[in-house]
C-alpha positions in Angstrom: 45.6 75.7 9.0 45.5 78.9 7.2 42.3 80.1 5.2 43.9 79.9 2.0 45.8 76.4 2.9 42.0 75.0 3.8 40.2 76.6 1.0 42.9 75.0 -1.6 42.3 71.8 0.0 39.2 71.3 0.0 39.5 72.8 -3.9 42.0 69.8 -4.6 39.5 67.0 -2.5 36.7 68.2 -4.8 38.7 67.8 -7.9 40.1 64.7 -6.8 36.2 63.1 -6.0 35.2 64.6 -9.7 38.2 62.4 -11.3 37.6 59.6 -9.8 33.5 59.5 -10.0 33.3 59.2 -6.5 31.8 61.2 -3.9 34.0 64.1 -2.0 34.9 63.0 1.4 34.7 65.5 4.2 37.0 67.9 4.6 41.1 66.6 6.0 41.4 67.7 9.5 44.5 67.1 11.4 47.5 65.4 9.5 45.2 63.5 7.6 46.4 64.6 4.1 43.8 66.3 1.8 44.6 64.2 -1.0 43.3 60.9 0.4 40.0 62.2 0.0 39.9 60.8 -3.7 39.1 57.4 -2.5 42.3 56.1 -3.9 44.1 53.2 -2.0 47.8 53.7 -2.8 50.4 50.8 -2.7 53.8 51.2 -1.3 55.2 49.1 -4.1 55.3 51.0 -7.5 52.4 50.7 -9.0 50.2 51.2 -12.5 47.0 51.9 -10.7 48.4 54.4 -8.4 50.8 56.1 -11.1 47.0 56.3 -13.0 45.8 58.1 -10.6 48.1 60.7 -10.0 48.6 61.3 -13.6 44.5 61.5 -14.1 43.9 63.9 -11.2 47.2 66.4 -12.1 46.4 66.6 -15.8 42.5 67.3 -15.1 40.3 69.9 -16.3 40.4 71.3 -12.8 43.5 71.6 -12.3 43.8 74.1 -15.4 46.7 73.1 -17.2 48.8 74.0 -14.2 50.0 77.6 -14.9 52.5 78.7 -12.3 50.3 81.4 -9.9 46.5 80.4 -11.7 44.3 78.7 -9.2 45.2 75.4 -10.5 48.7 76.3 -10.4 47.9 76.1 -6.1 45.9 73.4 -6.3 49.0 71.5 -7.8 51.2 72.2 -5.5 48.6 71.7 -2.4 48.0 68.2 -4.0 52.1 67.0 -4.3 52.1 68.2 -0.4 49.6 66.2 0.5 51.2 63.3 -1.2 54.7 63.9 0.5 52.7 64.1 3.9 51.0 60.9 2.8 54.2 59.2 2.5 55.7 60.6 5.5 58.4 62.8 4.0 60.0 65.5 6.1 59.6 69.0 4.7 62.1 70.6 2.8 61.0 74.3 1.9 61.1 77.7 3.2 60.7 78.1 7.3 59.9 74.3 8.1 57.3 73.9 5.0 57.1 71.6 1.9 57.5 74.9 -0.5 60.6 77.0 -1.8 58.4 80.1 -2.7 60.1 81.3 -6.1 59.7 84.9 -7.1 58.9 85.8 -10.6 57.0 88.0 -13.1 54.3 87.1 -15.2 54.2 89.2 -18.4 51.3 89.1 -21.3 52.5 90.6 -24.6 49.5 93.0 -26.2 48.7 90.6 -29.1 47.8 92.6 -31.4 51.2 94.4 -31.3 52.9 94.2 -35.1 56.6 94.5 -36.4 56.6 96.9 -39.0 59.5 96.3 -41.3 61.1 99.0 -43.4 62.7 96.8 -46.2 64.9 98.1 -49.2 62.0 101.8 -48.9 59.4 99.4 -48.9 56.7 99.3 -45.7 55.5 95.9 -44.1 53.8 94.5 -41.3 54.0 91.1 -39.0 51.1 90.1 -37.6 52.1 88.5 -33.9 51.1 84.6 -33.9 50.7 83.9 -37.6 54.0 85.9 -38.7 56.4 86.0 -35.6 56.0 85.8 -31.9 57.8 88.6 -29.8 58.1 89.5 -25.6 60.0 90.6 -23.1 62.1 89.7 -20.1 62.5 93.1 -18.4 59.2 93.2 -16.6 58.3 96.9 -18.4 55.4 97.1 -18.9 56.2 99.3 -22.5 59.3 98.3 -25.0 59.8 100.8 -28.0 61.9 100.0 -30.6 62.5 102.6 -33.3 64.1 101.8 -36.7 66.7 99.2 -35.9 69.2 98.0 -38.1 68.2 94.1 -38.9 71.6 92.2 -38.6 71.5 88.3 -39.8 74.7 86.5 -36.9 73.9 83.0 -38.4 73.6 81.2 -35.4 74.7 84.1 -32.7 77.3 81.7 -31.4 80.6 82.9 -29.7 82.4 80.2 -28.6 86.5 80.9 -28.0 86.8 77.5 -27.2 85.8 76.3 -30.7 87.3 79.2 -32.4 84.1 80.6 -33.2 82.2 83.8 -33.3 79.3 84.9 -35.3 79.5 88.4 -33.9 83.6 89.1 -34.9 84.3 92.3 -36.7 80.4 94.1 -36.1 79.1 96.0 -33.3 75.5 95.0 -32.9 74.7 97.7 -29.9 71.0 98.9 -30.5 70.5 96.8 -33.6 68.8 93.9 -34.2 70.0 90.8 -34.9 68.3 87.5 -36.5 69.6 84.0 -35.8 69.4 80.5 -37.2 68.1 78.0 -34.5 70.2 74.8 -33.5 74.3 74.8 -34.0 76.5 75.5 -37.2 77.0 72.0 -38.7 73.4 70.5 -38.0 71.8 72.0 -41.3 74.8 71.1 -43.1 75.1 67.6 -41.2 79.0 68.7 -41.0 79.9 66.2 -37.9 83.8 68.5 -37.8 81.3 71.4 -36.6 80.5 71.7 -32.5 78.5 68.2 -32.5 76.6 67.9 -35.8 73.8 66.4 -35.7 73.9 66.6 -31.7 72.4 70.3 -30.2 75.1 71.8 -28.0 74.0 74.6 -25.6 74.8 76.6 -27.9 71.9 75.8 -30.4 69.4 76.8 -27.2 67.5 79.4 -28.0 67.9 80.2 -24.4 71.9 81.4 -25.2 71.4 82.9 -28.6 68.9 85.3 -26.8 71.6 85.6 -23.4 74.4 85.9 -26.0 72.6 89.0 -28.0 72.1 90.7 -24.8 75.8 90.6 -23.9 76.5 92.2 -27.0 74.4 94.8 -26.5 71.4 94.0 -29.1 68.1 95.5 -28.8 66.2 92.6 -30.0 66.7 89.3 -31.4 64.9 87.3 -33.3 65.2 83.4 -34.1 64.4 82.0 -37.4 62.3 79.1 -36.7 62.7 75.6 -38.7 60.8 72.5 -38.0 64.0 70.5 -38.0 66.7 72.6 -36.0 64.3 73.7 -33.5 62.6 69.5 -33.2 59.0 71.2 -33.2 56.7 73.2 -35.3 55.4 77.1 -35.6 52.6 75.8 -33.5 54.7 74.8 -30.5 56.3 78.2 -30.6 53.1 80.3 -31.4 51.2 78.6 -28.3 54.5 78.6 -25.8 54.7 82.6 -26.5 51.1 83.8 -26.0 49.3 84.6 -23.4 51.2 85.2 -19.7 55.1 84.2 -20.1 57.0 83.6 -16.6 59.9 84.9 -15.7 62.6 85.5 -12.4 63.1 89.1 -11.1 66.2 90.1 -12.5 67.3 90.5 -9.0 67.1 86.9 -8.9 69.0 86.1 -12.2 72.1 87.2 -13.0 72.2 86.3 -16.6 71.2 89.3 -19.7 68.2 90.3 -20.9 67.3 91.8 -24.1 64.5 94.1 -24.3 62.9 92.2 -26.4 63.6 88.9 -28.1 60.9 85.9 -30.5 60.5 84.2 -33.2 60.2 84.5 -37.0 58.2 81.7 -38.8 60.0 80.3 -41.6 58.3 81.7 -44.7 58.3 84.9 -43.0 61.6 84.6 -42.4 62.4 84.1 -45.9 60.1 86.6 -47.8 62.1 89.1 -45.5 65.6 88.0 -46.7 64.3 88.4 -50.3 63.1 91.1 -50.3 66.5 92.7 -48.6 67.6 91.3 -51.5 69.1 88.1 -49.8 69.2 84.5 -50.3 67.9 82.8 -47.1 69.1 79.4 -48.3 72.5 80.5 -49.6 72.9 81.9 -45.5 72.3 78.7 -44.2 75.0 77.7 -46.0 77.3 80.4 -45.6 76.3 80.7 -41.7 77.8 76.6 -41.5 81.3 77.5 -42.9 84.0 78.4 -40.0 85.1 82.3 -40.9 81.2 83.5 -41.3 80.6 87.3 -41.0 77.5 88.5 -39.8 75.6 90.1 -42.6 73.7 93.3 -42.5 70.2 93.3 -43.8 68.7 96.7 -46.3 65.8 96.5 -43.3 65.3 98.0 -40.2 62.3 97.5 -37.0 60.0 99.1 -35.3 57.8 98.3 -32.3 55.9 99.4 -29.4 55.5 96.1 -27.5 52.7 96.5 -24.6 52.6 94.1 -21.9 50.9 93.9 -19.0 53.0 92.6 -15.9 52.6 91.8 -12.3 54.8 90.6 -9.6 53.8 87.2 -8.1 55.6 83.7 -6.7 55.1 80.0 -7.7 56.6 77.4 -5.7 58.9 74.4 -5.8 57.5 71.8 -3.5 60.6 69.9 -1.6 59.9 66.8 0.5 63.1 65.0 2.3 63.7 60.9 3.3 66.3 61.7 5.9 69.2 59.8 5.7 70.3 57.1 8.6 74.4 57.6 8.3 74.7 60.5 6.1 71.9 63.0 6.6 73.8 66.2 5.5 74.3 64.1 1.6 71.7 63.9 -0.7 70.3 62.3 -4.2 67.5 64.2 -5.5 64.5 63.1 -7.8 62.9 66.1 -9.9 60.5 66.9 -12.0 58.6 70.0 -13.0 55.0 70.6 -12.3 53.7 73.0 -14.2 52.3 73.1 -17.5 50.8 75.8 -20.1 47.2 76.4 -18.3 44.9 77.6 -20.6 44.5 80.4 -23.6 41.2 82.0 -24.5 39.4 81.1 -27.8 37.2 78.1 -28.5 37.5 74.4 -28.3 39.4 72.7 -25.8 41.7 75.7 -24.5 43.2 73.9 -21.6 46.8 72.8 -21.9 46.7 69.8 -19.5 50.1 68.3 -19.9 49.3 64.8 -19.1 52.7 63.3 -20.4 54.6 66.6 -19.9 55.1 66.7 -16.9 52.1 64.7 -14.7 54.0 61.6 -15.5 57.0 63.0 -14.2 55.5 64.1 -10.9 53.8 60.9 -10.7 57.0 59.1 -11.0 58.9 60.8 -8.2 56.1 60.8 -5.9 56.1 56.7 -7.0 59.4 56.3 -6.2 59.4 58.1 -2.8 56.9 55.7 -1.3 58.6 53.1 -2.9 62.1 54.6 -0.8 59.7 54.7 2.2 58.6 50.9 2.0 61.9 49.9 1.3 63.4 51.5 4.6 65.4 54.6 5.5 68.7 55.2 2.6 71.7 55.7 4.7 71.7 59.3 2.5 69.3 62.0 2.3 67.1 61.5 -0.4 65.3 65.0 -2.3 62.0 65.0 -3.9 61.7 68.2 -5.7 58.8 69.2 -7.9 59.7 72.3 -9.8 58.0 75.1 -11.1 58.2 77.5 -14.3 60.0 74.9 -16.3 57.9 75.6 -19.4 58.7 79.2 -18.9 62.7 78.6 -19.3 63.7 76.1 -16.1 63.3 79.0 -13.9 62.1 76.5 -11.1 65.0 74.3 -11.0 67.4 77.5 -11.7 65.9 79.2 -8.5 66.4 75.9 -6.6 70.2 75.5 -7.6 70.9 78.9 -6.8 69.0 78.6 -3.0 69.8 74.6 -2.8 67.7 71.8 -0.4 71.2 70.5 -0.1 74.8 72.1 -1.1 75.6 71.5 -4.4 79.0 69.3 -2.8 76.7 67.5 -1.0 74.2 66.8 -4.0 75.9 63.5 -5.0 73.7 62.9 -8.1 70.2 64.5 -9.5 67.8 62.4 -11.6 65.2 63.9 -13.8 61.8 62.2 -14.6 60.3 64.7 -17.6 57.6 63.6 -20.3 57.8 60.1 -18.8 57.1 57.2 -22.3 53.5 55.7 -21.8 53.8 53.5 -24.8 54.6 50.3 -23.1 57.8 48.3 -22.6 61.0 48.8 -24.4 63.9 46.8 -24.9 66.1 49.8 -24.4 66.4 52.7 -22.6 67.2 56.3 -24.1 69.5 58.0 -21.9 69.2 61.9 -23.2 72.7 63.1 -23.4 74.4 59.5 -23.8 78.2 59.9 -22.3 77.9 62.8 -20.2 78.4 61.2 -16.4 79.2 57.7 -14.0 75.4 57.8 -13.4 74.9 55.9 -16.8 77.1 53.6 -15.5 74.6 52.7 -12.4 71.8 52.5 -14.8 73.6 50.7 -17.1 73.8 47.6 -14.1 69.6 48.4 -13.8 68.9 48.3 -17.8 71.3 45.3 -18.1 69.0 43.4 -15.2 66.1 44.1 -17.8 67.5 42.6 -20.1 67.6 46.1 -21.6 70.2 48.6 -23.6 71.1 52.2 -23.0 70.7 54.2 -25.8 71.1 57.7 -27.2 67.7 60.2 -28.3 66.6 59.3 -31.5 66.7 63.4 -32.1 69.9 64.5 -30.5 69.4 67.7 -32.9 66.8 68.6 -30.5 68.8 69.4 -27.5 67.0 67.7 -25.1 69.5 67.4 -22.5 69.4 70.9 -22.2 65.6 71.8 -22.0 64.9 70.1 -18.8 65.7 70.6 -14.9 68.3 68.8 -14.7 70.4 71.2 -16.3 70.1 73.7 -14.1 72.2 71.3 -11.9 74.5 70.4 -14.3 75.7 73.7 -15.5 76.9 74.2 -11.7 78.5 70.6 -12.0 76.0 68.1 -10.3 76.1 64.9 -12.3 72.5 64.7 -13.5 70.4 62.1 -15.5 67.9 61.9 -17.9 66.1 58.9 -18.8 63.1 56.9 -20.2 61.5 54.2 -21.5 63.3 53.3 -25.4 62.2 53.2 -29.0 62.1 49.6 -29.7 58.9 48.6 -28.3 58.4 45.1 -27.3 54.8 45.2 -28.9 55.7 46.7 -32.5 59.9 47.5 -31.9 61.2 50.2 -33.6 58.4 51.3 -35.8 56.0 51.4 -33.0 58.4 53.2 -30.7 59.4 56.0 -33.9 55.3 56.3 -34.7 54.3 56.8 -31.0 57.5 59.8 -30.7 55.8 61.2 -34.3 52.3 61.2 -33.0 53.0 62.5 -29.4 55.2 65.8 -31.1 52.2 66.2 -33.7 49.5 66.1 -32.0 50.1 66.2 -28.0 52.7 68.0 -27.2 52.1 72.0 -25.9 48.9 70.7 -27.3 45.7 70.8 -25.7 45.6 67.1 -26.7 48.0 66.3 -24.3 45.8 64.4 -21.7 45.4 61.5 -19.6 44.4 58.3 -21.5 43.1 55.6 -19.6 44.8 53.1 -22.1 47.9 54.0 -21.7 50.2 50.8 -21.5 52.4 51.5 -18.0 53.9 48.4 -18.1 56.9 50.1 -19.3 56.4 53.5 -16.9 56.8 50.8 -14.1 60.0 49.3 -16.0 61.5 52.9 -16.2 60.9 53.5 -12.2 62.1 50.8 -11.1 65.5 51.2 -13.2 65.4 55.0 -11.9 64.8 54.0 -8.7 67.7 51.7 -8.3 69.9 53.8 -9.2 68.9 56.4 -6.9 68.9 53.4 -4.5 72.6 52.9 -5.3 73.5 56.3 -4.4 72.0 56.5 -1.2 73.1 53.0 -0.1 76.8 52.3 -1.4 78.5 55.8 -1.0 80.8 57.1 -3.5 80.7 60.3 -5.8 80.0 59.7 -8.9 81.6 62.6 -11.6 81.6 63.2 -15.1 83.0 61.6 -18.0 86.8 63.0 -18.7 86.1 65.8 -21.2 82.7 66.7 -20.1 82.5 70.8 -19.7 80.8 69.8 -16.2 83.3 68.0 -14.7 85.8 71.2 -14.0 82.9 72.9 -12.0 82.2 69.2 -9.8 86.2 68.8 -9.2 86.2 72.4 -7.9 83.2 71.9 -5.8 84.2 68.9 -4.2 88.1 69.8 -3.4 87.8 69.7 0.6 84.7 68.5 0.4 84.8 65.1 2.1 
């Protein structure tokens, strides 16, 4: 055992002993694991206890809020090791090891840099936090920006295939440009534009800011709405300060700007006025099919400081070998890492109890449940990702240097921000009518006595701000389920009041922790759904594809031509 490796264990024993109340045990020696020091019995069955106990210890005060490359960030991934050795998985990292070491940069914007605006002659200044948020991807540690044309592209969207293009007829080469969040259609609930009410990728923020690079922008900024973007000014002001994560370029081949952020509504809209513009009339103007990008009577300027440093985080991979087919595989994800924790004072520690120790919890849950149940005739993948919250850069790292070929990945099912309000008589599938996978859960719900239903927000775009993605965009059928709305103690209303209060209050919040009573009657309804249909595709062969007319399904067809 290396130095490090035994001073992080006996870091993760200690923090285990403090969540429990009990006393540390002596220090793991030999293949004991170091995180059966807590005292914890675990069941092989799934079980509320055990899921408890996972959930407590990841989202504890010790553990930091689980920044990628913080101390607690290690102690994370040190503990989901020990729980893979526990179960007896095989590794499935780097050289014969449990981790996929994923390169990246960490980057802290100075915060007390400013925007200053030069609007119709008149002289202004944002404030970073209250006004707008604003960093960079290209790891330098200085960005200057001088007196750059302001350009308003709607919602940056070029799409050929929809006959659309935000950008036609202006060059936006050293300017920048400012975007509407979500797609054109959702503000003007226009169902005859990409998908309505329903975020495309295109409504990411993540492609406005790759699209604006392509075109050569020097910055972009994203006008932030409560509704298009499904979260408040808070969620954005707290996700963009302090130490933002990112791959080497090396490592990514898609654009970067310089720099890219946010505006906050109102300043968004005092701007526009006082270029003598109508922010509300855009919105409508930038949902009618023919928009032309309109420049503003403004321009920027910025010296963005940031200090940078090269470091790794580090998926953690643990592998139930298959009896018949060990070369195919079904993998179980779910990201690890969390916010960690900002100066200031009050509670300052981001402990992402929901988002993502549930998650985590879940897969490790359904592993030993796998294990008890005897060896799948297919590989089965446990992947814990890192840097999710810093843009899926865990996940997209894995994809692009794979446990398992992509044409031997025969499904991928995501466990994110797992529903700890108690059982449900349905079960929202995020992403409704994407792949055959819905079909196996469908057989799993319907044994509930359960229905599969779409996201009650499908303006948020949730199918595309988790891991899963990553593996869909290269054509892997993916999933991404949870427990429903309709509660069976309160239905509907409960279900919509719990959603309300975990986006107000918990989530990116510091008041996201573990809560003791927490119904998980329904957590253990959701895993045992998951886990059957992971089951399924181990057990009964078969590739299940996407839907006809899905974008993904070109890339899956191509991928699997020869592959059998």
């Amino acid at each position: 055992m290396r130095p490090t490796h035994l001073v992080l264990s006996l870091a993760v024993a200690t923090a285990l002993a403090a969540c429990s109340g009990e006393p540390a045990s002596a220090p793991a020696t030999g293949d004991t694991p170091a995180a059966a020091t807590s005292g914890h019995t675990f069941s092989p069955e799934l079980s509320k206890d055990d899921f408890a106990e996972m959930v407590k210890t990841l989202a504890s005060d010790e553990f930091e809020g689980r920044a990628p490359g913080s101390p607690g960030g290690e102690m994370t991934v040190e503990y989901i090791k020990a729980q893979y050795e526990r179960i007896g998985l095989e590794p499935g990292g780097d050289n014969g090891t449990f981790f996929q070491t994923v390169p990246m940069v960490e980057t802290t914007a100075d915060e007390s840099t400013v925007l200053r605006l030069d609007v119709a002659g008149e002289q202004r200044e944002l404030a970073f936090g209250s006004d707008m948020v604003i960093g960079t991807r290209t790891g330098e540690a200085e960005v200057k920006v001088a007196d750059s044309d302001l350009v308003f592209v709607g919602y940056g969207v070029d799409a050929p295939e929809l006959g659309w293009n935000d950008y036609e007829g202006i060059d936006v080469k050293g300017k920048t440009v400012v975007i509407l969040v979500n797609d054109p259609g959702f503000h003007a609930n226009d169902e005859t534009l990409f998908e309505g009410e329903r975020m495309t990728y295109y409504g990411r923020w993540t492609y406005k800011f790759e699209e604006a690079a392509r075109k050569g922008a020097a910055a972009a900024l994203i006008i932030h709405d409560t509704a298009g973007a499904s979260y408040g000014w808070d969620v954005v002001k707290n996700s963009w300060s302090g130490p933002q994560f990112d791959l080497r370029a090396s490592d990514d081949p898609e654009p970067r700007l310089p720099a890219q952020g946010w505006l906050s509504a109102e300043t968004a809209k005092q701007l526009f006025a006082d270029a003598g513009q109508d922010l509300d009339a855009l919105y409508t103007a930038a949902n009618q099919r023919g928009f032309k990008a309109v420049p503003l009577d403004a321009r920027v300027s910025f010296d963005l400081a940031s200090t940078t440093r090269e470091s790794s985080s580090r998926n953690v991979i643990g592998i139930l070998r298959g009896s018949e087919a060990p070369d195919e595989a079904v993998v179980y994800m779910g990201h690890w890492d969390h916010l960690g924790k900002h100066e200031g004072e009050g509670d300052t520690i981001y402990n992402g109890a929901i988002d993502n120790a549930t998650g985590i919890a879940g897969i490790i849950e359904i592993a030993e449940k796998f294990k008890a149940d005897g060896q799948p005739k297919r590989s089965v993948a446990f992947i814990a990702v890192t840097l999710e919250e810093s843009g899926l850069l865990g996940s997209k790292y894995q994809v692009a240097h794979p446990a398992f070929p992509l044409e031997k990945t025969v499904g991928v099912v995501n466990l994110d921000a797992m529903s700890v309000a108690g059982p449900s008589r349905d079960m929202v599938v995020t992403g409704l009518g994407n792949s055959e996978l819905e079909d196996l859960l469908k057989t799993r719900a319907d044994a509930q006595g359960r229905t599969l239903v779409q996201e009650g927000n499908p303006a948020g775009g949730f199918y595309f701000r988790s891991d899963h993605f990553n593996y869909a965009k290269a054509g892997v059928p993916a999933l991404y389920a949870k427990g429903g709305d309709d509660l069976v103690d309160g239905g509907k209303e409960a279900g919509a009041e719990y959603a309300k209060r975990y986006t107000e209050v918990a989530y990116h919040k510091p008041a996201d922790e573990f809560d003791p009573s927490w119904n998980l009657d329904g957590v253990i309804q959701d895993l045992e759904a998951l886990y059957g249909v992971g089951r399924a595709l181990a057990d009964e062969g078969g590739w299940p594809n996407w839907y006809e007319g899905n974008a993904f399904k070109a890339a899956r067809d191509e991928m699997r031509t020869g592959a059998e």
